[in-house]
Backbone as CSV, one residue per row, in Angstrom:
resi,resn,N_x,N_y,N_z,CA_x,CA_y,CA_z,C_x,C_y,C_z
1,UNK,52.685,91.145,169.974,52.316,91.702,171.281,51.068,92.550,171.137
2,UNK,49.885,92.217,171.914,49.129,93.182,172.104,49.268,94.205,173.228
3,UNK,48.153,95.463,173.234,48.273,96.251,173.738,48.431,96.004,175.118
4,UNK,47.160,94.983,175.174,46.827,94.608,176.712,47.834,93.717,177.171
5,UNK,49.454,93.310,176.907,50.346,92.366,177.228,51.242,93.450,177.890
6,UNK,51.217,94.894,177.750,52.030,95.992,177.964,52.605,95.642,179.265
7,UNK,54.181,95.760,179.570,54.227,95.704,180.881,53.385,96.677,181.432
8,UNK,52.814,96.621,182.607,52.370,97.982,183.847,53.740,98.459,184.712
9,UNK,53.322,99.780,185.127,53.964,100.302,186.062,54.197,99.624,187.444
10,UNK,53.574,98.562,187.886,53.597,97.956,188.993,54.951,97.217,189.564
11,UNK,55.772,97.094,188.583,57.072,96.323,188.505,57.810,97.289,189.747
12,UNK,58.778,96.284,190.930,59.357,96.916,191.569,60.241,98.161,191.087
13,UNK,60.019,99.377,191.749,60.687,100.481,190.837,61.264,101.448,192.091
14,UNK,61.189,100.836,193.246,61.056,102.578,194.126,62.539,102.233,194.624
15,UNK,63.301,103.049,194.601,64.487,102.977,195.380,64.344,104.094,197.264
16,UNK,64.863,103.773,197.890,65.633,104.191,199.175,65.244,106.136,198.705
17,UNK,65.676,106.811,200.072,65.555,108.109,200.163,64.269,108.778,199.620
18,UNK,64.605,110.199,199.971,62.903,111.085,199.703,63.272,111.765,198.376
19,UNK,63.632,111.199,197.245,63.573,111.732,195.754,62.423,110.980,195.546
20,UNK,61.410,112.218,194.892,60.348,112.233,194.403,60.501,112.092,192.738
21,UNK,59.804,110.590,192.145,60.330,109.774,190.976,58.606,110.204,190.356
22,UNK,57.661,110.693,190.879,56.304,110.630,190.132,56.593,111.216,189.065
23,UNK,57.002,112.205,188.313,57.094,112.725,186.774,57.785,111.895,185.934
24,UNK,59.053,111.101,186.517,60.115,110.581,186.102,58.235,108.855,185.481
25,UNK,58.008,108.639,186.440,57.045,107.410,186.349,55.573,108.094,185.236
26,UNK,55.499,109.407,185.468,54.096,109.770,184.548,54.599,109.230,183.674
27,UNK,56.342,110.057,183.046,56.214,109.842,181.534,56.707,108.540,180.971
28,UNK,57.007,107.789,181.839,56.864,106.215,181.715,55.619,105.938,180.997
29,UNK,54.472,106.092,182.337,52.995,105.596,181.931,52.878,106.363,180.565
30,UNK,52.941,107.571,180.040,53.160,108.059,178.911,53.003,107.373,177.957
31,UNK,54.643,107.051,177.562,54.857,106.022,176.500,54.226,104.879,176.308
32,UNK,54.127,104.356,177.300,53.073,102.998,177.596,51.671,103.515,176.888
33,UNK,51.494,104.477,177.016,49.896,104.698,176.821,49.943,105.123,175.281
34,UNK,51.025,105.517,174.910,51.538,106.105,173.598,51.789,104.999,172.651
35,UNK,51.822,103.745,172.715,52.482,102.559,172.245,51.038,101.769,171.926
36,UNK,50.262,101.887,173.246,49.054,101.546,172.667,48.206,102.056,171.193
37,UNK,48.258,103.521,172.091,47.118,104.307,170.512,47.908,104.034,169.441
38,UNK,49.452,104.208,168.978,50.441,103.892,168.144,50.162,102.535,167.659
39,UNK,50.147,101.320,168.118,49.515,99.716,167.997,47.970,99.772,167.091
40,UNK,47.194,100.721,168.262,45.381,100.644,167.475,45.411,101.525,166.129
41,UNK,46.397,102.503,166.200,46.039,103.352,164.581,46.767,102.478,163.555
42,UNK,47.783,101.431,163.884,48.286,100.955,163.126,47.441,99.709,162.669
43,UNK,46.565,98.888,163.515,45.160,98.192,163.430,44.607,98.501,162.409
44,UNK,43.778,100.350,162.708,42.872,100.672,162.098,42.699,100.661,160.859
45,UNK,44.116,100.767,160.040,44.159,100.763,158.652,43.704,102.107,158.130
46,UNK,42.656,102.805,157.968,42.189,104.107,157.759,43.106,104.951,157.128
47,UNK,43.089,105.107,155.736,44.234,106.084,155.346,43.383,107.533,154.535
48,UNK,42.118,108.076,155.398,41.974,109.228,155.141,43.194,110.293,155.631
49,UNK,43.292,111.405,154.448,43.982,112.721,155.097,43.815,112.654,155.858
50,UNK,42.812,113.063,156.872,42.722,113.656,158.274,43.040,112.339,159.277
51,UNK,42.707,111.316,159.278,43.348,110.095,159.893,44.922,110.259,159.774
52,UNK,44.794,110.334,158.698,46.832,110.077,158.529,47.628,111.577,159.430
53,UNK,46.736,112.341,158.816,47.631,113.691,160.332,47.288,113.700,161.343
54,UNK,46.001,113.438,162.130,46.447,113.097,163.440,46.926,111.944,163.722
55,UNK,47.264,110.735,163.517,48.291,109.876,163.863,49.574,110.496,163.640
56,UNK,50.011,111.067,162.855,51.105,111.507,162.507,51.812,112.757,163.492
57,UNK,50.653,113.346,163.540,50.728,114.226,165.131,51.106,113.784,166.560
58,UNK,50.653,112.627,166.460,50.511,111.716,167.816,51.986,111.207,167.982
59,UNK,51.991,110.191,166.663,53.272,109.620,166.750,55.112,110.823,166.267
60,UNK,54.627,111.838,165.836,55.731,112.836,166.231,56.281,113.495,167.150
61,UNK,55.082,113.270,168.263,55.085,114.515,169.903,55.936,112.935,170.184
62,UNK,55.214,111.667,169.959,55.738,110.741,170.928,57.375,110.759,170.736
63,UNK,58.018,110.655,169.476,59.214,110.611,168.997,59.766,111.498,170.082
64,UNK,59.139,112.979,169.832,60.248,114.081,170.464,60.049,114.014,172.068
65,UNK,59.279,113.847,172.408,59.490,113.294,174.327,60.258,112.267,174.401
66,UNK,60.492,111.014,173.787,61.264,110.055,173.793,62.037,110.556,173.701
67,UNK,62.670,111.208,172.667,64.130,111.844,172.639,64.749,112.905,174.036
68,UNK,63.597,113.333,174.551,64.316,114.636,175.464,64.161,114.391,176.715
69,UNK,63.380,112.365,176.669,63.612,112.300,178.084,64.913,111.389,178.139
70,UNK,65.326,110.773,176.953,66.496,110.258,177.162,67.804,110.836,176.917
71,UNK,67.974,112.153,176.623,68.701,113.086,176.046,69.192,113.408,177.824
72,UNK,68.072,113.562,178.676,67.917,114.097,179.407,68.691,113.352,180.657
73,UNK,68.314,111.911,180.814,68.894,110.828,181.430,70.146,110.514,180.963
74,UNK,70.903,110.908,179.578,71.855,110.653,179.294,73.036,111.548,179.320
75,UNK,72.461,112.564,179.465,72.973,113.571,179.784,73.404,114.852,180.631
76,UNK,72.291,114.252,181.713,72.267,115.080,182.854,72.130,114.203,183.726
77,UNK,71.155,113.033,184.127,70.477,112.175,185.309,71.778,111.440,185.389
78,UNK,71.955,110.439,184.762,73.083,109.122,185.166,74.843,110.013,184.709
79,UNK,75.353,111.001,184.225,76.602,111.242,184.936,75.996,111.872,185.994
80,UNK,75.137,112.706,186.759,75.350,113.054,188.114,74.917,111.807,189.254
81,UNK,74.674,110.713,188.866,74.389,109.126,189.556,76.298,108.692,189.095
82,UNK,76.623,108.882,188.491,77.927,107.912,188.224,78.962,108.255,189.211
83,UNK,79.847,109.549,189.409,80.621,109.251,190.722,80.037,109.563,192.218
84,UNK,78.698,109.740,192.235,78.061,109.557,193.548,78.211,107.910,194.082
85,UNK,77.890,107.263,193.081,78.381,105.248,192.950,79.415,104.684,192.392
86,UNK,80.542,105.574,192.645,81.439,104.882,191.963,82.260,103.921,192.462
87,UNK,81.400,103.436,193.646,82.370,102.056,194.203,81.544,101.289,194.131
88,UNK,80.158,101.578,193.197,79.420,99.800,193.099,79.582,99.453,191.566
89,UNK,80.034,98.909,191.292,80.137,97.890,189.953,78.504,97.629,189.285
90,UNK,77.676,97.365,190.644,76.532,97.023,189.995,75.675,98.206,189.391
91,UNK,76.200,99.402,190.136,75.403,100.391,189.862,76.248,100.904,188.858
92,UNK,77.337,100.654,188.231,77.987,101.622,187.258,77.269,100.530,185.881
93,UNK,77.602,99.438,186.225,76.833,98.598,185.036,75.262,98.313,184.826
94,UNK,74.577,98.991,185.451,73.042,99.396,185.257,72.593,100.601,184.794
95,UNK,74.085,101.347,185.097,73.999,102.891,184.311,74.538,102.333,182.792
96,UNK,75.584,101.899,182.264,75.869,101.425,181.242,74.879,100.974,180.577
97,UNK,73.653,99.855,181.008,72.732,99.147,180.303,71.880,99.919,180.084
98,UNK,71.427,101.012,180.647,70.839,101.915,180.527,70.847,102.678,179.301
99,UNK,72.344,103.477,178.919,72.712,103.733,178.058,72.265,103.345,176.818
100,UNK,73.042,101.574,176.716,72.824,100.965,175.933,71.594,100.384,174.990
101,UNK,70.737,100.544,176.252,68.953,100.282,175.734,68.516,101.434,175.044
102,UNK,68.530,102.644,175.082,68.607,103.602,174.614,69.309,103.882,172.965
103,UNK,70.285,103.303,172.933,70.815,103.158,171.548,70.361,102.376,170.462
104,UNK,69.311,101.319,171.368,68.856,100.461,170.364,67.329,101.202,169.886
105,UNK,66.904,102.019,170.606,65.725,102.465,170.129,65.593,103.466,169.152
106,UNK,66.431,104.247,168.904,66.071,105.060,167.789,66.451,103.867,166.328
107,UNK,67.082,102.886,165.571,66.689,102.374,164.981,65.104,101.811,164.530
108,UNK,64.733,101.318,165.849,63.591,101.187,165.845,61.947,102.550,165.431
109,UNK,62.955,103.641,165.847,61.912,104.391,165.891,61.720,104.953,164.070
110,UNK,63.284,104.773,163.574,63.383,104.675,162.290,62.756,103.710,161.384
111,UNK,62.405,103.007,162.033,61.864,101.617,161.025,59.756,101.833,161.095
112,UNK,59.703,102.486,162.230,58.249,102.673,161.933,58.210,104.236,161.010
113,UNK,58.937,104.856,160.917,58.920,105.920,160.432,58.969,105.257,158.881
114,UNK,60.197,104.795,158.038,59.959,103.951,157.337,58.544,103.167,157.040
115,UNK,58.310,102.349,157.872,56.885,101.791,157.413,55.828,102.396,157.493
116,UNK,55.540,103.485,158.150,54.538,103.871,157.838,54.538,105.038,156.575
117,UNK,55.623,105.093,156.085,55.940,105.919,154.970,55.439,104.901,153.698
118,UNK,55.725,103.578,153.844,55.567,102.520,152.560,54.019,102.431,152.993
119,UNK,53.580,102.254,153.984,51.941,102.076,153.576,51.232,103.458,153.371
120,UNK,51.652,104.546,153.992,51.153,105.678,152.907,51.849,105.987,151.809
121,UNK,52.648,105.243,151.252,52.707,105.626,149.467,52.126,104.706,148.511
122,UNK,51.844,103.344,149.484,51.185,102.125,149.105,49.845,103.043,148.514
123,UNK,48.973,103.566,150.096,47.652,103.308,149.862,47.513,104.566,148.752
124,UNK,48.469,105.769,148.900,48.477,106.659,147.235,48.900,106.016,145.799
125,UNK,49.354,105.002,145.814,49.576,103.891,144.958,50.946,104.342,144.544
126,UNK,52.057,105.402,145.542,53.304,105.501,145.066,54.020,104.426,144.975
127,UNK,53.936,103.366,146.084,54.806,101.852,145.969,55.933,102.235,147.021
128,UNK,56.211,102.790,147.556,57.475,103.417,148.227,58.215,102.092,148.911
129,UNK,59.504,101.691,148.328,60.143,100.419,149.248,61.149,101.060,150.167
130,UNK,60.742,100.169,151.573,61.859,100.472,152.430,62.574,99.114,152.883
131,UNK,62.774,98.240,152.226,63.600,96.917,152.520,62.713,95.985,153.085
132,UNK,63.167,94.722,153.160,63.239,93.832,153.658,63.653,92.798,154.775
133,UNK,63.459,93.527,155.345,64.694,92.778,156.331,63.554,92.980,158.119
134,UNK,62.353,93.069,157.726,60.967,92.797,158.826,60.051,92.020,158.097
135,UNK,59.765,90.793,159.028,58.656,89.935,158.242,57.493,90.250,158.428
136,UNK,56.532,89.206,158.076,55.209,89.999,158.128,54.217,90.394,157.148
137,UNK,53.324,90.140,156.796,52.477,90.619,155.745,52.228,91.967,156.248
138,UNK,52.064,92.331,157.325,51.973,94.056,158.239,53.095,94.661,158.458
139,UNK,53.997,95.333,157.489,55.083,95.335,157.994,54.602,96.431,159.411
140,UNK,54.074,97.604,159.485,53.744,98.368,160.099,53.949,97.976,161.347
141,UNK,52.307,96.667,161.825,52.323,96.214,162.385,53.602,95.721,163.524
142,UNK,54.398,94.660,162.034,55.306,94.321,163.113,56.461,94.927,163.605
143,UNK,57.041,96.357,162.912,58.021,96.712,163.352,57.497,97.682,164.730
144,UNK,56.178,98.156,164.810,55.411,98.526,165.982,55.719,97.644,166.887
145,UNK,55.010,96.068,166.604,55.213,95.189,167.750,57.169,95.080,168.291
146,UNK,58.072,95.131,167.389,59.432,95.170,168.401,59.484,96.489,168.742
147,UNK,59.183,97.750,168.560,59.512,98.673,169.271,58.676,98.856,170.418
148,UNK,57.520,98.281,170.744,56.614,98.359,171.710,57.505,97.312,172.932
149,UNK,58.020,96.109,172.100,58.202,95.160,172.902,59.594,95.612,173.714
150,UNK,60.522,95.992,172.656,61.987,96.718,173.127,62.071,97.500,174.325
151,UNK,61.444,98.837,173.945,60.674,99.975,174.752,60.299,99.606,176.010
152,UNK,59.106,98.983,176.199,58.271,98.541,177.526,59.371,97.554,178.180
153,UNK,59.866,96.789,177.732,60.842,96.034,178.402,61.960,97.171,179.271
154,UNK,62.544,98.691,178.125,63.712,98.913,178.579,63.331,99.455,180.070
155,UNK,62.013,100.268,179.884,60.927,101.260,180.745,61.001,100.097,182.140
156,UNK,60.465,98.874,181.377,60.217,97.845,183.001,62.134,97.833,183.733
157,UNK,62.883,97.532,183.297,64.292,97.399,183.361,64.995,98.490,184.091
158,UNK,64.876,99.634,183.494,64.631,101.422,183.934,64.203,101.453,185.725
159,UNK,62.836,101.019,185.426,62.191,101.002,186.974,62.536,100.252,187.819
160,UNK,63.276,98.862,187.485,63.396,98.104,188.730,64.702,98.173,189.287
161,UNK,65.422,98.470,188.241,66.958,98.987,189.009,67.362,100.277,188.537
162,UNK,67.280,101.028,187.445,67.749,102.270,187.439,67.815,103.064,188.216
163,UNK,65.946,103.530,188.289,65.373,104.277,189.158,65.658,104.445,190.522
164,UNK,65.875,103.131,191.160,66.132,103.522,192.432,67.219,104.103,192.944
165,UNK,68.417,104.023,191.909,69.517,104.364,192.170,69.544,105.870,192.219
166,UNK,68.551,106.324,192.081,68.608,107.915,192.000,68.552,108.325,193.717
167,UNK,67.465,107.477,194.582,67.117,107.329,195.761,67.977,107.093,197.130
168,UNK,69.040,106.189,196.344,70.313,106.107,196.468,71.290,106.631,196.760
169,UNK,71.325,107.543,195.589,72.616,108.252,195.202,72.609,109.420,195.923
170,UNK,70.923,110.256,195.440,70.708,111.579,196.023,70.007,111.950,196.602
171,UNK,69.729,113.209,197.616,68.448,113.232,198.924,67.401,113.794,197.637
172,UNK,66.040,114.490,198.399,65.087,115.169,197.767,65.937,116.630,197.275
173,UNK,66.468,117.341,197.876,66.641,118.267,197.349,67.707,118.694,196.191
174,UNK,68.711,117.445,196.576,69.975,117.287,195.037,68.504,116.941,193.904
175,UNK,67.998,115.768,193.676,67.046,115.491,192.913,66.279,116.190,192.124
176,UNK,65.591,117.275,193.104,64.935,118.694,192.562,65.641,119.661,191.753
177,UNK,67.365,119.139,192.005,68.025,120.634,191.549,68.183,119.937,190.311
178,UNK,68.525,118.460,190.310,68.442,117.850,188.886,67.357,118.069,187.570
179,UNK,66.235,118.439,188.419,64.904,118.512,187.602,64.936,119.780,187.158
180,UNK,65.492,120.719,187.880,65.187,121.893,187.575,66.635,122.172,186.734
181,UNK,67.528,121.561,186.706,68.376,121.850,185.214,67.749,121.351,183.992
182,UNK,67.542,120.063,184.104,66.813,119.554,183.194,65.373,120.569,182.218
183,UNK,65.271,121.106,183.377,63.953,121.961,182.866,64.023,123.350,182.489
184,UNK,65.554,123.975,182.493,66.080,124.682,182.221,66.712,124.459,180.869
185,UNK,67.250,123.417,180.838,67.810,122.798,179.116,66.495,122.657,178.102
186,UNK,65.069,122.279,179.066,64.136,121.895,177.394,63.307,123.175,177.091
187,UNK,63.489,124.503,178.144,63.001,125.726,177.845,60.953,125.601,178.522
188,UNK,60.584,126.645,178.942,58.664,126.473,179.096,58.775,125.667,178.303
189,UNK,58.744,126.468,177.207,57.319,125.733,176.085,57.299,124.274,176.077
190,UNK,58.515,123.551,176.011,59.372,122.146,175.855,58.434,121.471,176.943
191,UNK,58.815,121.834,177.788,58.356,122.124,179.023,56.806,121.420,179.372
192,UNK,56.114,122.587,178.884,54.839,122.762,179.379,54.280,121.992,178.230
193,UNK,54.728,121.659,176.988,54.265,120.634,176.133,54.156,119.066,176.873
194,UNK,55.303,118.955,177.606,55.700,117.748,177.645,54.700,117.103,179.087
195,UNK,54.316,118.489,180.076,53.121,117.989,181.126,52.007,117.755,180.586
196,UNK,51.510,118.687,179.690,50.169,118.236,178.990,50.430,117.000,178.280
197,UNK,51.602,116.358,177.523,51.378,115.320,176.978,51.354,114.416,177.978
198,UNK,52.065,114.276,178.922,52.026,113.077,180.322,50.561,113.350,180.493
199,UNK,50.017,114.352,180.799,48.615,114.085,181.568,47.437,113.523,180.494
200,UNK,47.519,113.988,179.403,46.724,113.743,178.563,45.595,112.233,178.806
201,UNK,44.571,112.283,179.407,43.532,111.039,179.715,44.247,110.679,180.550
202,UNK,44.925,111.611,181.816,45.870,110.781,182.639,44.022,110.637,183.545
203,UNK,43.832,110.049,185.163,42.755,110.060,185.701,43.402,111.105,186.977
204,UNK,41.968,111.658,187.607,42.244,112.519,188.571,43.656,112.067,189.798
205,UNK,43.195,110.992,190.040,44.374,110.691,191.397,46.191,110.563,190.351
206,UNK,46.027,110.238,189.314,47.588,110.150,188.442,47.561,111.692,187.687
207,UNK,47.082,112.669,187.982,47.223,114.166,187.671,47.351,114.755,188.449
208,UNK,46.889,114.520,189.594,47.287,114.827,190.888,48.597,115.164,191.815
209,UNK,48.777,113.331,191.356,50.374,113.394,191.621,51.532,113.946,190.953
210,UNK,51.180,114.076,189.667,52.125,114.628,188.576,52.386,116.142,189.095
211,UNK,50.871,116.535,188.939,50.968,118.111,189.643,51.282,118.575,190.805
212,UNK,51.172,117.180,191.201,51.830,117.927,192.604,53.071,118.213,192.742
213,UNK,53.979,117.744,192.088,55.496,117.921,191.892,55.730,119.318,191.302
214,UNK,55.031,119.676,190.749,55.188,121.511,190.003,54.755,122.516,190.930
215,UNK,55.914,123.641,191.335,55.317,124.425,191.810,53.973,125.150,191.684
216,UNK,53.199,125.848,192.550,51.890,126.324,192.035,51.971,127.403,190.920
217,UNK,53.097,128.475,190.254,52.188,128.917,189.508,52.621,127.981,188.058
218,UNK,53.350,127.102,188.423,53.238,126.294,187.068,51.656,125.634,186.563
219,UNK,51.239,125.248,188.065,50.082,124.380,187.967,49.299,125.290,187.457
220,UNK,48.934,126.505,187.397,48.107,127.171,187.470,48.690,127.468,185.681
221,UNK,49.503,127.797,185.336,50.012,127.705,183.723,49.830,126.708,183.038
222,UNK,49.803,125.625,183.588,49.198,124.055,182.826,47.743,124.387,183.103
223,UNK,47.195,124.612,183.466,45.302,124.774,183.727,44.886,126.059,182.552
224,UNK,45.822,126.966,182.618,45.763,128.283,181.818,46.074,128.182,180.391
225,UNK,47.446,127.533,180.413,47.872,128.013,178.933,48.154,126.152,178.481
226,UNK,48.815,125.440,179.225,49.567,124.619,178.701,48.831,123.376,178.107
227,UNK,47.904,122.875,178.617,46.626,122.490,178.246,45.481,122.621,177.374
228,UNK,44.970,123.638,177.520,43.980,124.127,176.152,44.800,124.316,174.751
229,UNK,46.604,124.715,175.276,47.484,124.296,173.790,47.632,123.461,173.056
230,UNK,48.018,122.259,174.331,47.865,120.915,173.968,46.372,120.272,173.003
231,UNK,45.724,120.744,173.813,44.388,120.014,173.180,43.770,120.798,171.975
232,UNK,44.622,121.694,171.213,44.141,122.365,170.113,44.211,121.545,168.585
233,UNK,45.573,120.377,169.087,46.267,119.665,167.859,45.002,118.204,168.349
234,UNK,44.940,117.824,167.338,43.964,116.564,167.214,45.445,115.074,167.262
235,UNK,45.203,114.612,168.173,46.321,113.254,167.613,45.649,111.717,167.993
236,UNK,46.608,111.173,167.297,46.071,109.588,167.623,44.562,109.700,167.158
């Protein structure tokens, strides 16, 4: 899979009611955009120090947003969706698959961690083996290409039926109170890491919208603090 095969965000995704899904969709586009640079550094080959830590930077923030947005959906978003629907079958078994897609990805996220551990002990000439069991003369490469492919699939899957069920289930203002537990469990800093990483080369009209979902003096704390933090670490 190349970069440019990525599903897009365009896939039917919007469900019914006034729950506002734009943050829930930034950090979609996120990962998507995260999978790419993750794909091209794995291209590049380049195993200077300073190459190898900012990729390593890049691909660690990506790990821990992956984790705390599905920590987050698994733990807070779909049980407060489950007995709001508990007389559709279809919607209890799209919350299930949900789940389930989710379980398959941290293997995956283990296996690039793994490979990119064997080609930096390779290119120090440690030899470091992590099995066999990915083909490929790249292993890098290809265990990138199924987690890109896994991922973007679960993300497209996510949007066309998950998502809407939120629209569904709850008005704008249950929705908001959801966000704002959620944002209470990952603490500011968690927080304000995780807007600067969504926006990061986001374009004016897709920063826009992101920000517009944050009250103002948040916005004004992402312009102040949360941002110039972000952009202090070099990644990708």
């Amino acid at each position: 899979m190349t970069t440019q095969k990525l599903p897009g965000t365009d896939a039917a995704r919007h469900g019914s009611g006034d729950a506002d899904l734009a943050i829930m969709l930034a950090a979609h586009d996120a990962f998507r955009r995260d999978l790419g640079r993750l794909a091209r550094a794995a291209a590049d080959g380049r195993s200077d120090p300073s190459r190898r830590q900012s990729v390593a930077a890049g691909w660690e923030l990506f790990k821990r947003e992956l984790h705390m947005h599905h920590t987050a959906e698994d733990e807070v978003i779909w049980p407060v969706l489950r007995p709001r629907l508990a007389g559709s079958e279809h919607a209890q078994s799209v919350l299930d698959a949900m789940e389930e897609e989710h379980e398959r990805i941290d293997p995956l996220l283990a296996a690039v961690d793994a490979a990119f551990a064997q080609r930096d002990g390779a290119a120090r000439g440690a030899g470091r083996e992590v099995g066999d069991d990915w083909p490929g003369e790249d292993r890098l490469a290809d265990v990138i290409d199924v987690l890109a492919s896994t991922l973007t699939s679960h993300l497209a899957h996510e949007e066309r039926d998950g998502l809407p069920l939120i629209g569904v289930a709850l008005t704008g203002a249950e929705w908001r109170s959801v966000g704002f537990k959620i944002a209470r469990r990952n603490g500011l800093a968690e927080g304000g890491e995780m807007f600067a990483w969504i926006l990061d080369g986001a374009g004016r009209e897709d920063a826009a919208a992101t920000l517009g979902a944050l009250p103002p003096p948040l916005r004004l704390l992402y312009r102040a603090v949360w941002k110039p933090r972000f952009e202090k670490t070099r990644r990708w």
